[in-house]
PDB file with SEQRES, HELIX, SHEET and CRYST1 records, atoms N, CA, C and O in Angstrom:
SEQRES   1 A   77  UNK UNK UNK UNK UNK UNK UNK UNK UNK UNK UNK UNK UNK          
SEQRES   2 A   77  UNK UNK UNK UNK UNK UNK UNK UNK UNK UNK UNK UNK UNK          
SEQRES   3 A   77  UNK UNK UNK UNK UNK UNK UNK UNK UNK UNK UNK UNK UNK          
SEQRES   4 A   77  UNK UNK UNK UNK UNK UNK UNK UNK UNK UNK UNK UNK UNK          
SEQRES   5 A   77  UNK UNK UNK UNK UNK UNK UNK UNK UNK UNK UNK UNK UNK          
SEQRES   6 A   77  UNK UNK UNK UNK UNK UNK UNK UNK UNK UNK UNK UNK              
HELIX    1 AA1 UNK A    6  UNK A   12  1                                   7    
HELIX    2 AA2 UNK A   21  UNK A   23  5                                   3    
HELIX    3 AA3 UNK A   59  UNK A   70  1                                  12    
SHEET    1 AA1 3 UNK A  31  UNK A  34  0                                        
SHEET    2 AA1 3 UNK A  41  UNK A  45 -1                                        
SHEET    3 AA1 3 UNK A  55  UNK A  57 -1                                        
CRYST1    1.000    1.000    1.000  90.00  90.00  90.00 P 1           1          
ATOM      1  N   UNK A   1      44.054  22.185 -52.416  1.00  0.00           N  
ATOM      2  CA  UNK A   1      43.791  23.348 -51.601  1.00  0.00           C  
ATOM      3  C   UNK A   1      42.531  23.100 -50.778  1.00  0.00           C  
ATOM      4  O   UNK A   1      41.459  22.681 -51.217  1.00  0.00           O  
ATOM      5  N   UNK A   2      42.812  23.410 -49.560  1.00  0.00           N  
ATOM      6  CA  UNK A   2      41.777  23.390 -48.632  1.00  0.00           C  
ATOM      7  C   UNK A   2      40.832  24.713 -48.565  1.00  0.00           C  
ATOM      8  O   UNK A   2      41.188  25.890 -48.624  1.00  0.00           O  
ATOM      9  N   UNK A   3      39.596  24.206 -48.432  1.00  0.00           N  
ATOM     10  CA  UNK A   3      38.626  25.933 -48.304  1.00  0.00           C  
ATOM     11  C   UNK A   3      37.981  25.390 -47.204  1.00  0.00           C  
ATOM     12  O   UNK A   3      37.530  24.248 -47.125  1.00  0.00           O  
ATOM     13  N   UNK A   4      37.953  26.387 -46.233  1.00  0.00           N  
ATOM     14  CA  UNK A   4      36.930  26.216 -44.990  1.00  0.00           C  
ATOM     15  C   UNK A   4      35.898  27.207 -45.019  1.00  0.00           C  
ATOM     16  O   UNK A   4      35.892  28.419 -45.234  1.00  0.00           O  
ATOM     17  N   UNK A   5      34.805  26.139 -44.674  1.00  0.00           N  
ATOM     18  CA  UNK A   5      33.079  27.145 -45.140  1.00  0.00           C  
ATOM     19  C   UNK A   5      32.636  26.992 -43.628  1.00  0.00           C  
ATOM     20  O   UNK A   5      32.205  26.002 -43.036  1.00  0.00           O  
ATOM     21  N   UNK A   6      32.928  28.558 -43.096  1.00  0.00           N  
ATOM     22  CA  UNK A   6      32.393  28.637 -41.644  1.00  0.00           C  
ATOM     23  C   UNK A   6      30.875  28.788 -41.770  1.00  0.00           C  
ATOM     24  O   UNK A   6      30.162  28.489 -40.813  1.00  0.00           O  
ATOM     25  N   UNK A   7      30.398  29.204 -42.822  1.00  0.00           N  
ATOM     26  CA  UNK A   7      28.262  28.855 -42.666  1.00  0.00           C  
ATOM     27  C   UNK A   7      28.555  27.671 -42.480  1.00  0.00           C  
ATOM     28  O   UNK A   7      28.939  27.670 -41.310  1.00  0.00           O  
ATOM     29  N   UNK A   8      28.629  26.672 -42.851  1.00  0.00           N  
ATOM     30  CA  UNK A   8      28.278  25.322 -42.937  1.00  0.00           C  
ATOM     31  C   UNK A   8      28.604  24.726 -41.629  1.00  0.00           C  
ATOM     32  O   UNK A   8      27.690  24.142 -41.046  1.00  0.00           O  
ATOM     33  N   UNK A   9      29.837  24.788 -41.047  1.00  0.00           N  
ATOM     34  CA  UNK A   9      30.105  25.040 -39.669  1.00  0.00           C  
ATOM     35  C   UNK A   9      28.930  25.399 -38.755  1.00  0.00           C  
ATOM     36  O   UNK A   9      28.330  24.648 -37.985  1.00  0.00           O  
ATOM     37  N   UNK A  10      28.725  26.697 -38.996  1.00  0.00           N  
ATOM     38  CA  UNK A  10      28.071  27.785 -37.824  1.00  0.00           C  
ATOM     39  C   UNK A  10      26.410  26.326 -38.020  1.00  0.00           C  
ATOM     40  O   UNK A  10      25.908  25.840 -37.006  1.00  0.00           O  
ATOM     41  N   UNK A  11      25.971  25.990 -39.284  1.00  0.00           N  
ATOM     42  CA  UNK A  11      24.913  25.175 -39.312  1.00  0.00           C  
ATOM     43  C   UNK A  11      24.468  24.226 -38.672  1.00  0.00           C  
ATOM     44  O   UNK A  11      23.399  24.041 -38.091  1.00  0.00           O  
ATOM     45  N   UNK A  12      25.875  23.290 -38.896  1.00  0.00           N  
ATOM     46  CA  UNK A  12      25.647  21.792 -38.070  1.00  0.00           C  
ATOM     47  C   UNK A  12      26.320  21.580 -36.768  1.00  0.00           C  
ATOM     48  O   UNK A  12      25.998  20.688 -35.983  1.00  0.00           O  
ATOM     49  N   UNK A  13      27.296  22.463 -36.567  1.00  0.00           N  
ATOM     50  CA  UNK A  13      28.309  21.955 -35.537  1.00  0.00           C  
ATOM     51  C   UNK A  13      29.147  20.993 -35.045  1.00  0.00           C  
ATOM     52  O   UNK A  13      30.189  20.492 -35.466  1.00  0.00           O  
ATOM     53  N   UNK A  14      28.461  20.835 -34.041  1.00  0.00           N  
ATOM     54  CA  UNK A  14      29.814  19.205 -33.314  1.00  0.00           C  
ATOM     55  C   UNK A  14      28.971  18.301 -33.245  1.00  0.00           C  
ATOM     56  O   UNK A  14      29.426  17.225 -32.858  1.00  0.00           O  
ATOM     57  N   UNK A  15      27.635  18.340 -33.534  1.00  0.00           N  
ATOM     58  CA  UNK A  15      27.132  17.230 -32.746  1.00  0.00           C  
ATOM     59  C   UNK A  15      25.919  16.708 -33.749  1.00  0.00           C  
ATOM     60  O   UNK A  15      25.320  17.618 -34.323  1.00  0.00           O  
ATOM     61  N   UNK A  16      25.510  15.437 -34.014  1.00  0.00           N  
ATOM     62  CA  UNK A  16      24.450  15.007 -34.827  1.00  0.00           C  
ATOM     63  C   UNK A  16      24.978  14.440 -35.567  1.00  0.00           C  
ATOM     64  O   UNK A  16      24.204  14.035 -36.434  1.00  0.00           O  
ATOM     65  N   UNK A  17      26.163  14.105 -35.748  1.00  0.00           N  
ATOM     66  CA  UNK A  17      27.304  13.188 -36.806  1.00  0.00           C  
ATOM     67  C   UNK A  17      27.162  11.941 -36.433  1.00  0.00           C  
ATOM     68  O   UNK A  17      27.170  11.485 -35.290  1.00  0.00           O  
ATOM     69  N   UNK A  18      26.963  11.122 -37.959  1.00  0.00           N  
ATOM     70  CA  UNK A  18      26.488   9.469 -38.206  1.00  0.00           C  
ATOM     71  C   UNK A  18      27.216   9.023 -38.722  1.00  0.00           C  
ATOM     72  O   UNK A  18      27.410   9.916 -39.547  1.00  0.00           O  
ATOM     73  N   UNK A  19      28.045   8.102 -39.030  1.00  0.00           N  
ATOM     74  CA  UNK A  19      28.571   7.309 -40.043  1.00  0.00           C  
ATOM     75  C   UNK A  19      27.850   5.682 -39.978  1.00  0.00           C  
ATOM     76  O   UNK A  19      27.224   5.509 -38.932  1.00  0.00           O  
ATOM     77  N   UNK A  20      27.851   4.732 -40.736  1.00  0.00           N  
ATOM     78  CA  UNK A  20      27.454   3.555 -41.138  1.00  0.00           C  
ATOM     79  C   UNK A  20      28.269   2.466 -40.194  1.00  0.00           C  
ATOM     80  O   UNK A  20      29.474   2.390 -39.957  1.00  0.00           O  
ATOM     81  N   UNK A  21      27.538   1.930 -39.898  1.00  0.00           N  
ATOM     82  CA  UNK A  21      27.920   0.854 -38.871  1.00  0.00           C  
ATOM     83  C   UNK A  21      29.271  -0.025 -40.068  1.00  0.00           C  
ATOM     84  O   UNK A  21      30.104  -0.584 -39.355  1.00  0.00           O  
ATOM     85  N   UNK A  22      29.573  -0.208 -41.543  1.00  0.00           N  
ATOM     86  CA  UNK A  22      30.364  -0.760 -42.071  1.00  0.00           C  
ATOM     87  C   UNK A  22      31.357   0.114 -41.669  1.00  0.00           C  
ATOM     88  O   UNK A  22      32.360  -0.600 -41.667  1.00  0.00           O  
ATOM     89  N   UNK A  23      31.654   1.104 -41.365  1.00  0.00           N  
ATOM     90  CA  UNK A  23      32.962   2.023 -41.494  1.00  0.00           C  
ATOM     91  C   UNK A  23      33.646   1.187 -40.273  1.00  0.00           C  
ATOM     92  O   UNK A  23      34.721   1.737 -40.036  1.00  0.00           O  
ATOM     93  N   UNK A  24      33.526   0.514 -39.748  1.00  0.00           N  
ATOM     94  CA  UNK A  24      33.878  -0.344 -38.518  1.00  0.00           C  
ATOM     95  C   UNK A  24      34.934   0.953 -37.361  1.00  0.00           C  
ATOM     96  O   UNK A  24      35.173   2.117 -37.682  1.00  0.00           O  
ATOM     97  N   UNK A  25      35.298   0.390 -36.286  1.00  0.00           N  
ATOM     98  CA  UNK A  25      35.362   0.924 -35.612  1.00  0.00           C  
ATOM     99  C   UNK A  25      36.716   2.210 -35.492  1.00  0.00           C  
ATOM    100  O   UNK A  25      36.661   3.323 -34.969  1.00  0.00           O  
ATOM    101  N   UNK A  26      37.635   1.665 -36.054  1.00  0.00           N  
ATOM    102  CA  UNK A  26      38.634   2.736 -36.601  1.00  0.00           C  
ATOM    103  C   UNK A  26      38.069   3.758 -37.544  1.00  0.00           C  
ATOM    104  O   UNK A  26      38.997   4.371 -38.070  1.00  0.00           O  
ATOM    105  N   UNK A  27      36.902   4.167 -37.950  1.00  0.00           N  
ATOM    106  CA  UNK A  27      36.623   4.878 -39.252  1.00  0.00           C  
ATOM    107  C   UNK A  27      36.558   4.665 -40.870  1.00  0.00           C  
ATOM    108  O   UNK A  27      35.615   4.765 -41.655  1.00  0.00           O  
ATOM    109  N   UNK A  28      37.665   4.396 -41.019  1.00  0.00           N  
ATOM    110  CA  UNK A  28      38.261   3.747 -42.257  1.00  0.00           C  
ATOM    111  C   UNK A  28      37.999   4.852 -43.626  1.00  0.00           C  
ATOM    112  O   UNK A  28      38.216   6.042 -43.397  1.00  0.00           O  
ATOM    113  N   UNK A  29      37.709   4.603 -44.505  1.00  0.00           N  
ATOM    114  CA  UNK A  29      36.968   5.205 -45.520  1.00  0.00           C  
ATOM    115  C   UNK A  29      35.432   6.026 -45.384  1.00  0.00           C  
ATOM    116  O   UNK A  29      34.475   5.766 -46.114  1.00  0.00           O  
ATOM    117  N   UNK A  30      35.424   6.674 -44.701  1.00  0.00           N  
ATOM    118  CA  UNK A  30      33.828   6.869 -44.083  1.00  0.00           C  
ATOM    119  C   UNK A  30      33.857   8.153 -44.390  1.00  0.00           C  
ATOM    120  O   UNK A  30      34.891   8.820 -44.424  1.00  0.00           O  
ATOM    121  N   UNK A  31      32.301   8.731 -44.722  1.00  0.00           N  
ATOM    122  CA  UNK A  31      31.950   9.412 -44.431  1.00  0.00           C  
ATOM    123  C   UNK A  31      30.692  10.006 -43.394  1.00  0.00           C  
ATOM    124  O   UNK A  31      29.615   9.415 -43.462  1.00  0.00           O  
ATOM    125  N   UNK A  32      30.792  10.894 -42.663  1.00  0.00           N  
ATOM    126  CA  UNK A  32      29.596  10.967 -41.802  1.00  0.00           C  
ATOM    127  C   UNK A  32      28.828  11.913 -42.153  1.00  0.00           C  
ATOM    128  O   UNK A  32      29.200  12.787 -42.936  1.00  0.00           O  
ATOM    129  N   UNK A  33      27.586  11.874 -41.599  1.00  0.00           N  
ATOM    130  CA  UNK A  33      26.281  12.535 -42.007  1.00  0.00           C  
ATOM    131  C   UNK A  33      25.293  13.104 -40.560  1.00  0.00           C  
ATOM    132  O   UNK A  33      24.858  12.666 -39.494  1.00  0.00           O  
ATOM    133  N   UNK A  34      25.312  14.357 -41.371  1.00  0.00           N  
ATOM    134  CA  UNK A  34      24.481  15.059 -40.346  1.00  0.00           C  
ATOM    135  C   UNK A  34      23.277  15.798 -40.822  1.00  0.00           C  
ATOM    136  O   UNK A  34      23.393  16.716 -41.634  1.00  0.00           O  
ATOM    137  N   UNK A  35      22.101  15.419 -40.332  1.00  0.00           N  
ATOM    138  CA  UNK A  35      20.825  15.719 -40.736  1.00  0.00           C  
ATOM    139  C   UNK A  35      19.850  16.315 -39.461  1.00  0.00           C  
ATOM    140  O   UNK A  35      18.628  16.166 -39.455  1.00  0.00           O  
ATOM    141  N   UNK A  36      20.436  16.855 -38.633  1.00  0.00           N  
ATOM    142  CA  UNK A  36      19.901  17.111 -37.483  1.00  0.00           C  
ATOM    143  C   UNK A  36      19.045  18.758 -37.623  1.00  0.00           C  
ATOM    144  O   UNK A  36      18.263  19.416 -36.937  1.00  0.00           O  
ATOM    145  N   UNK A  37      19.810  18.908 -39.057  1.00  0.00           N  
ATOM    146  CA  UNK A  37      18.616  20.656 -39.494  1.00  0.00           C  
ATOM    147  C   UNK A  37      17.695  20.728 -39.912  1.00  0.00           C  
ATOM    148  O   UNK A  37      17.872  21.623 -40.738  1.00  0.00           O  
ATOM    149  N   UNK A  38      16.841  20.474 -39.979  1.00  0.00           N  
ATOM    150  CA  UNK A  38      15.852  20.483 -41.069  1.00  0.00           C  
ATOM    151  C   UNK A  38      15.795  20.964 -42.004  1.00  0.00           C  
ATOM    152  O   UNK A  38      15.593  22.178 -42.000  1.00  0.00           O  
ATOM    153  N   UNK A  39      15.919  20.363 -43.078  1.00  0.00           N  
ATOM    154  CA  UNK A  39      15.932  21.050 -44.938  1.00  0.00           C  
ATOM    155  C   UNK A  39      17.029  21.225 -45.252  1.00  0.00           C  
ATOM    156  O   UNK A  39      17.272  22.023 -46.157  1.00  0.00           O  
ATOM    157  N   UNK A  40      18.168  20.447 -44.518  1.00  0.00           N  
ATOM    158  CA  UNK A  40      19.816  20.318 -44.826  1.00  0.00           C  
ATOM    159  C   UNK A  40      20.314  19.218 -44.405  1.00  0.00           C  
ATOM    160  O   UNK A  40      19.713  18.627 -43.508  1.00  0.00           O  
ATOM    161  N   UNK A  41      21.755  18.569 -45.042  1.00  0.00           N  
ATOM    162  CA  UNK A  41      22.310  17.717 -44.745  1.00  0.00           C  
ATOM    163  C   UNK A  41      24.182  17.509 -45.101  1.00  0.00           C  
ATOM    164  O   UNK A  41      24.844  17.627 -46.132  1.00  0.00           O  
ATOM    165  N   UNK A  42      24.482  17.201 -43.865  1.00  0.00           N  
ATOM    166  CA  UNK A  42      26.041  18.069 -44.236  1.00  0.00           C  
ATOM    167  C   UNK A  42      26.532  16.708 -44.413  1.00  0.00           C  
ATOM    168  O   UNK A  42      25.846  15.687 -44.361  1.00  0.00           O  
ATOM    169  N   UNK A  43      27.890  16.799 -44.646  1.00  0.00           N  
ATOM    170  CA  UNK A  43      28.568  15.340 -45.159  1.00  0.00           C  
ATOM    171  C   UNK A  43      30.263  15.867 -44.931  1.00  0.00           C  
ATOM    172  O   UNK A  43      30.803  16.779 -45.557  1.00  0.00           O  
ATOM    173  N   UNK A  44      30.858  15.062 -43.922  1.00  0.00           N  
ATOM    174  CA  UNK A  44      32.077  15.203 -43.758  1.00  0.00           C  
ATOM    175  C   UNK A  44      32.594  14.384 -43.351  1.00  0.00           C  
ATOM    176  O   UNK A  44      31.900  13.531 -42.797  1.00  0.00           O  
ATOM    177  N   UNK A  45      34.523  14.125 -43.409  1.00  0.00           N  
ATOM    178  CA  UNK A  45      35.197  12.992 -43.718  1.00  0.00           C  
ATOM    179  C   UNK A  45      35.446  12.601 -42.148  1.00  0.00           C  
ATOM    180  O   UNK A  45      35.557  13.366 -41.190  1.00  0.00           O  
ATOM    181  N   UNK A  46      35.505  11.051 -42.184  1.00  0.00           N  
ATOM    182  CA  UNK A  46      34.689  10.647 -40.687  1.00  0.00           C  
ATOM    183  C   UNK A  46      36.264  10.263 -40.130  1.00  0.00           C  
ATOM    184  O   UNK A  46      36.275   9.590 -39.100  1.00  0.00           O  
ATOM    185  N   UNK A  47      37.639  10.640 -40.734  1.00  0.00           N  
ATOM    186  CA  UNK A  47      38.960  10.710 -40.164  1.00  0.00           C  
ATOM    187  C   UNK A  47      39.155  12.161 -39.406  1.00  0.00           C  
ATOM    188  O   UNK A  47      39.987  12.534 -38.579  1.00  0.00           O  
ATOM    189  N   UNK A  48      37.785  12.973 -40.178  1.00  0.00           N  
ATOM    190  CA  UNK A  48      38.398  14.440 -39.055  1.00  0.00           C  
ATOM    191  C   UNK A  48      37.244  15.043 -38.539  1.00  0.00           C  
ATOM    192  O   UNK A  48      36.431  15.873 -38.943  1.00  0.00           O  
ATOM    193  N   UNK A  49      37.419  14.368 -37.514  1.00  0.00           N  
ATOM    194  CA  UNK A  49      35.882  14.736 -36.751  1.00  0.00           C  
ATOM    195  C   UNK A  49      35.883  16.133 -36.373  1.00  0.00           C  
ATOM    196  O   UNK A  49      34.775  16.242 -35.849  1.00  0.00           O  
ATOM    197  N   UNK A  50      36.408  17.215 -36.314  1.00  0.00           N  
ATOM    198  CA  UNK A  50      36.423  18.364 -35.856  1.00  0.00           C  
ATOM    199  C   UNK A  50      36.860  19.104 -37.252  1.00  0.00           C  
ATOM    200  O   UNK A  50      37.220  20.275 -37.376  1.00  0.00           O  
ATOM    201  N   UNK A  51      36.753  18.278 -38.093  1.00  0.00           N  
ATOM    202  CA  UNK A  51      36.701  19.291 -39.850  1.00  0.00           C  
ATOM    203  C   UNK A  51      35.917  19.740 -39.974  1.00  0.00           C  
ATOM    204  O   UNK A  51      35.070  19.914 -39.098  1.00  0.00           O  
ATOM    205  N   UNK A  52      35.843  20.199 -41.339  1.00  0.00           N  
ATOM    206  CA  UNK A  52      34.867  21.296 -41.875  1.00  0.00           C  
ATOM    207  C   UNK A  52      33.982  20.238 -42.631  1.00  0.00           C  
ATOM    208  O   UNK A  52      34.308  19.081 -42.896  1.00  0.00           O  
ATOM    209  N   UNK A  53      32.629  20.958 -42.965  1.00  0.00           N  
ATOM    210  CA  UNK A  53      31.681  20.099 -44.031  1.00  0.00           C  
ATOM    211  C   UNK A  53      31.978  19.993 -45.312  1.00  0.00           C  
ATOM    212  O   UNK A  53      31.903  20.897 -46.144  1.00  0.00           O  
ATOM    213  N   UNK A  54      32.206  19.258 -45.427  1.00  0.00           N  
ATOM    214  CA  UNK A  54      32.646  18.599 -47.081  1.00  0.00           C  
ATOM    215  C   UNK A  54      31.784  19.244 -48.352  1.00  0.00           C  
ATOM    216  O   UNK A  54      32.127  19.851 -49.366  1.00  0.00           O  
ATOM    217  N   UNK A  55      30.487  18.817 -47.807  1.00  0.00           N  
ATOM    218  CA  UNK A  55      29.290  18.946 -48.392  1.00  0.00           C  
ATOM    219  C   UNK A  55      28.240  19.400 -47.909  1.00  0.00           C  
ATOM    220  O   UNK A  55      28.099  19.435 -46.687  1.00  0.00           O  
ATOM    221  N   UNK A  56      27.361  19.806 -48.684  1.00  0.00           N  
ATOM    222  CA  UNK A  56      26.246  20.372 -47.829  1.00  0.00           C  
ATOM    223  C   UNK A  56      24.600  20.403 -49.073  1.00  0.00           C  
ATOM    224  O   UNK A  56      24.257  21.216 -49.931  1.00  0.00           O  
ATOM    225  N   UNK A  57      24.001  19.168 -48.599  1.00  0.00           N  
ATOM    226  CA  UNK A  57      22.857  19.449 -49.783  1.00  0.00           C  
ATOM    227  C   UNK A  57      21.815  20.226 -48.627  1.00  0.00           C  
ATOM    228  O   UNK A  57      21.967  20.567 -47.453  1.00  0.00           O  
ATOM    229  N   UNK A  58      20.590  20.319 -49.692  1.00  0.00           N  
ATOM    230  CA  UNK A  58      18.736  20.879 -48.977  1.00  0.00           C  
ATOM    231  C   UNK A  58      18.345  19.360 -49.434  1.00  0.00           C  
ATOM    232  O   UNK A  58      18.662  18.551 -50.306  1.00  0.00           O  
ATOM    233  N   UNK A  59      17.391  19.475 -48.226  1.00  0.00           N  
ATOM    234  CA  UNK A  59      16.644  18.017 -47.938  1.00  0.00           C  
ATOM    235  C   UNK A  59      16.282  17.202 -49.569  1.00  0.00           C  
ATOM    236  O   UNK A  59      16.471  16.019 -49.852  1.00  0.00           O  
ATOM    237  N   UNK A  60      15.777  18.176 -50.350  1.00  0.00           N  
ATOM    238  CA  UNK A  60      15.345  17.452 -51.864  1.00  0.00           C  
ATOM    239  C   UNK A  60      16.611  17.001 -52.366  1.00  0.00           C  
ATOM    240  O   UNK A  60      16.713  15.796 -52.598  1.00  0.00           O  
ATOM    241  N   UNK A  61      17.665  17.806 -52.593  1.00  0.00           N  
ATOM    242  CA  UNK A  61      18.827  16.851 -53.233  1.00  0.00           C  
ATOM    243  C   UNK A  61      19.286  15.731 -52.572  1.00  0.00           C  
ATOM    244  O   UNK A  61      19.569  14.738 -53.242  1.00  0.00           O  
ATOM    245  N   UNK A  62      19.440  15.715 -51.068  1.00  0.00           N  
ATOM    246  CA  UNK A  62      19.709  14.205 -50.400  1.00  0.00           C  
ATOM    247  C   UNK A  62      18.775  13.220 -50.648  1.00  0.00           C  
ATOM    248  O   UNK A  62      19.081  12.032 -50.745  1.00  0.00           O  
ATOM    249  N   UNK A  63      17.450  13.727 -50.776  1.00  0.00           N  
ATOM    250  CA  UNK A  63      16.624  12.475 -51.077  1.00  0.00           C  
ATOM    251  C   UNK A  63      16.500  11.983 -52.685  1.00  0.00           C  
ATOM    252  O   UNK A  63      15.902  10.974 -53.059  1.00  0.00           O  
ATOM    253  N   UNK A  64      17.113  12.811 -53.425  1.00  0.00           N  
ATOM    254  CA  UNK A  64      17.270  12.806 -54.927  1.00  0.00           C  
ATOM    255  C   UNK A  64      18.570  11.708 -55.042  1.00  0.00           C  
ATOM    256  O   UNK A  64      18.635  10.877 -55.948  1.00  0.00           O  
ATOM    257  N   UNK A  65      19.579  11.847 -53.985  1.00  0.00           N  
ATOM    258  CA  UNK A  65      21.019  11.353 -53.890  1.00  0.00           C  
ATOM    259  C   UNK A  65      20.571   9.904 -53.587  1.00  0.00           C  
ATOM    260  O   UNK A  65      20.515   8.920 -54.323  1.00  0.00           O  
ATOM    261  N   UNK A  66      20.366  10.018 -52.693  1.00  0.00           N  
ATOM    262  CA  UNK A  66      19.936   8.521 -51.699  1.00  0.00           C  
ATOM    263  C   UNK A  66      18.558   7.884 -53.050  1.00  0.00           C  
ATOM    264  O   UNK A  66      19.144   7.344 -53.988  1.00  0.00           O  
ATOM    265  N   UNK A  67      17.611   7.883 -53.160  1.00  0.00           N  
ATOM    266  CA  UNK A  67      17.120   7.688 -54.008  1.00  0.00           C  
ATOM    267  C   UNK A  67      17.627   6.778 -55.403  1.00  0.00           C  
ATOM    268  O   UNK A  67      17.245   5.686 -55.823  1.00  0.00           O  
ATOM    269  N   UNK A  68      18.628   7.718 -55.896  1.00  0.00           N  
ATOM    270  CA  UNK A  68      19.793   7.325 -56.896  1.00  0.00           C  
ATOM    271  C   UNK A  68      20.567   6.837 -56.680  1.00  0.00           C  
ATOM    272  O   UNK A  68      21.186   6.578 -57.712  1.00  0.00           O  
ATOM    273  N   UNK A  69      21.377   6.187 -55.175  1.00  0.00           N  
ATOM    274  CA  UNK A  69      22.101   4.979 -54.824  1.00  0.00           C  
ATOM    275  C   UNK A  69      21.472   4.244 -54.447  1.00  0.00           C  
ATOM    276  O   UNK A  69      22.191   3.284 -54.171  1.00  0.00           O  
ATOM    277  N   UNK A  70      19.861   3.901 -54.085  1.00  0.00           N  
ATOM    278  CA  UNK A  70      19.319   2.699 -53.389  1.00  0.00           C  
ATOM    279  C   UNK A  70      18.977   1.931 -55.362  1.00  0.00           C  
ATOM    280  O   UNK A  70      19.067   0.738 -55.651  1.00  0.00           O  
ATOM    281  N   UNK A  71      18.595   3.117 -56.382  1.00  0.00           N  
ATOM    282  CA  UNK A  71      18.214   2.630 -57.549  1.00  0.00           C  
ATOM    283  C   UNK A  71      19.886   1.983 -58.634  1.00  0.00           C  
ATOM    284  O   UNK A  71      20.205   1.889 -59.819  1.00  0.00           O  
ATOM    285  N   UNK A  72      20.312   1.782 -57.679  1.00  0.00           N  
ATOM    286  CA  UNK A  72      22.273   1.170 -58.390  1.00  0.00           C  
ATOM    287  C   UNK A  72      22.752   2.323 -59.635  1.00  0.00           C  
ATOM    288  O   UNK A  72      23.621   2.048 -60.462  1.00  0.00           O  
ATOM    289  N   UNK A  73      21.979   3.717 -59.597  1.00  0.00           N  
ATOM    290  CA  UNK A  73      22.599   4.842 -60.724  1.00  0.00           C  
ATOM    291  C   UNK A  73      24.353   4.883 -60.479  1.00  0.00           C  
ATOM    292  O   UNK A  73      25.139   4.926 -61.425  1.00  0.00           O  
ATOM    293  N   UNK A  74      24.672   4.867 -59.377  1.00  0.00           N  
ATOM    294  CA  UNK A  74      26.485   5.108 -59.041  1.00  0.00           C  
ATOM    295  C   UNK A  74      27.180   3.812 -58.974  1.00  0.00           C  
ATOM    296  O   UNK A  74      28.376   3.697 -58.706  1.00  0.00           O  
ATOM    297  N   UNK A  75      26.432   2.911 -59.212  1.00  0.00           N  
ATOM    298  CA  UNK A  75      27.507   1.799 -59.560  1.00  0.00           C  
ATOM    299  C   UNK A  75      27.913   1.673 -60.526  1.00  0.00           C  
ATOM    300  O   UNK A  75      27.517   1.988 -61.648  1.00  0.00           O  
ATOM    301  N   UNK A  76      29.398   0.825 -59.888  1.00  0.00           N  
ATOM    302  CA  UNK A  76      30.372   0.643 -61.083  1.00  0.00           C  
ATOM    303  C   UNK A  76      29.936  -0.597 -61.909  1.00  0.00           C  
ATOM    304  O   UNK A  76      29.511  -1.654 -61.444  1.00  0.00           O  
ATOM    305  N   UNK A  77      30.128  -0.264 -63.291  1.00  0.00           N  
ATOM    306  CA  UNK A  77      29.581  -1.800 -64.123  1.00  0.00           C  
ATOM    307  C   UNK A  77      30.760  -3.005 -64.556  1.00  0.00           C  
ATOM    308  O   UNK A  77      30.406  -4.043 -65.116  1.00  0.00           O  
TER     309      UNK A  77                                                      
END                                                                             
């Protein structure tokens, strides 16, 4: 089931969306990232560019996130 979160929408919009230079040029498995709010950061699937936000942390949990994948916590063993 799909849920669409129009705050999260109304937040980031259309524009300020990143994905990783690996997602190569078709997209592929990607997700993109938008940090263009200050004290938020949205995360949505980089096959539907005009979707809804997937995700949505405040600046401390992304840097808590990122933090915890640069330290290998989400890898597989």
């Amino acid at each position: 089931m799909r849920h669409e979160n129009p705050a999260s929408q109304q937040v980031f919009g259309a524009t300020g969306w990143r994905r990783a230079s690996l997602c190569g040029p078709n997209g592929g498995n990607c997700v993109e990232v938008n940090a263009k709010n200050p004290g938020y950061v949205g995360v949505r699937d980089s096959k539907r560019l005009t979707g809804e936000v997937i995700l949505q942390f405040d600046a401390s949990a992304w840097t808590r996130f990122l933090t915890g994948m640069r330290a290998g916590t989400f890898d597989r063993e």
